[in-house]
N, C-alpha and C positions, 0 to 999 in steps of 0.2 A: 330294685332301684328304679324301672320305670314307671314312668306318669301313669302309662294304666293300670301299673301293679297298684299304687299306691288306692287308685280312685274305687279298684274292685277293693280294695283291704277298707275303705270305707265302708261302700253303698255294694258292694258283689252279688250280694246272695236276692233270690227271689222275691221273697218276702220284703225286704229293704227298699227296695226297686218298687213294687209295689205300693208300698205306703208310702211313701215320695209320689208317685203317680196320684194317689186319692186324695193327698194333702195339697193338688196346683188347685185344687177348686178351692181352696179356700182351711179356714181352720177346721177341724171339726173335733166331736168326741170318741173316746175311745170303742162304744158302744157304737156309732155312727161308723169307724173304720173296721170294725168286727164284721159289721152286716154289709160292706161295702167289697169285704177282703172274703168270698163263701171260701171254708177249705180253710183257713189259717186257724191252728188253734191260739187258745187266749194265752197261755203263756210264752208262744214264738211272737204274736201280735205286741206283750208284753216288753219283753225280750229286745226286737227290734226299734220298739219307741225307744228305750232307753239307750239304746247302741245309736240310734242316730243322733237324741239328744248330745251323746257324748262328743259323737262327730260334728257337734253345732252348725247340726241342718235342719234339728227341730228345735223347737222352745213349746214348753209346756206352761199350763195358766191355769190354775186352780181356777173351776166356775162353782165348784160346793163345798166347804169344809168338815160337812158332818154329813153320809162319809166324804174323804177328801175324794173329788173328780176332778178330773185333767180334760183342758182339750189343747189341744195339740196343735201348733201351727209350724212352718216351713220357715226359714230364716232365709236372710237372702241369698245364701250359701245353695243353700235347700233350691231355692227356686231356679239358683243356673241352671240345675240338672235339668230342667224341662225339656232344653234343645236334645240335650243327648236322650231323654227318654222318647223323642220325638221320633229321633233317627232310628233306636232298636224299635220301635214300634213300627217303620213304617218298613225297615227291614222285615221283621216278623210278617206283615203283613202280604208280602211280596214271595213270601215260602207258605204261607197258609193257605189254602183252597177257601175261596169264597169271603175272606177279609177285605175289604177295603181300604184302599191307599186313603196316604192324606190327599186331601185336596182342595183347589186354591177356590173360597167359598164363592168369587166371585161371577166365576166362569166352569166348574166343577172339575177343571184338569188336572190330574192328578202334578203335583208338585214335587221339583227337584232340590235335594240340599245340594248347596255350594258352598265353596271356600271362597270369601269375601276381603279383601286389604282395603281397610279404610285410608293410607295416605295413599294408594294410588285411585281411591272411588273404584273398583272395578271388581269382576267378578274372576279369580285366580283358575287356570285351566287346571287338571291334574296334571299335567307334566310342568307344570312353574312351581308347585307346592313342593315344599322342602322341608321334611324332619329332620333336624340336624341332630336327633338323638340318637338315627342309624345311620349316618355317615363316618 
């Protein structure tokens, strides 16, 4: 029953995670997300297209009918995920040897997420943030 049980019974597994990552650049083809994903094979590749479709994170668009080909784009569902794949990416990055942080492109410092409350304009400290799902 919690919010992140539900969001991994979505998008959980690696491969899913992944093709949500390949798909912020834009739409692409199946063939394009094969050679983009080395190591996934074509019926998990498969597989996962149509599991997120269901999840209406993707939308698919016939570009040939004979045979039928798909390319693949992210709905706007699809594209919230970016901040979160932002944060496990930049987590990852902070446990891996030799990764690079994100960083802020304009001055190269690596960049912090924060909890933001737009009616107060301001940036929330971690001890103000409040999950009332484990209270």
């Amino acid at each position: 029953g919690s919010p992140l049980a539900a969001a991994l019974e979505r998008v959980g597994d690696r491969w899913s995670l992944l093709v949500v990552e390949a798909l912020l650049e834009g739409p692409r083809r199946w063939s394009d997300l094969a050679e983009d994903l080395p190591g996934i094979a074509p019926n998990i590749l498969s597989d996962r297209l149509r599991r997120l479709e269901r999840e209406t994170l993707v939308i698919s668009e016939p570009y040939s009918k004979r045979p039928v080909r798909l390319r693949y784009e992210l709905t706007a569902a699809g594209r919230e995920l970016a901040g979160a794949l932002r944060l496990l990416a930049d987590w990852g990055a902070g446990r891996t040897e030799g990764a690079d942080p994100i960083r802020h492109r304009s001055c190269g410092t690596p960049v912090e997420a924060r909890w933001y409350c737009p009616t107060c304009d301001r940036t929330v400290a971690e001890g103000e943030a409040e999950d009332r799902r484990f209270v």
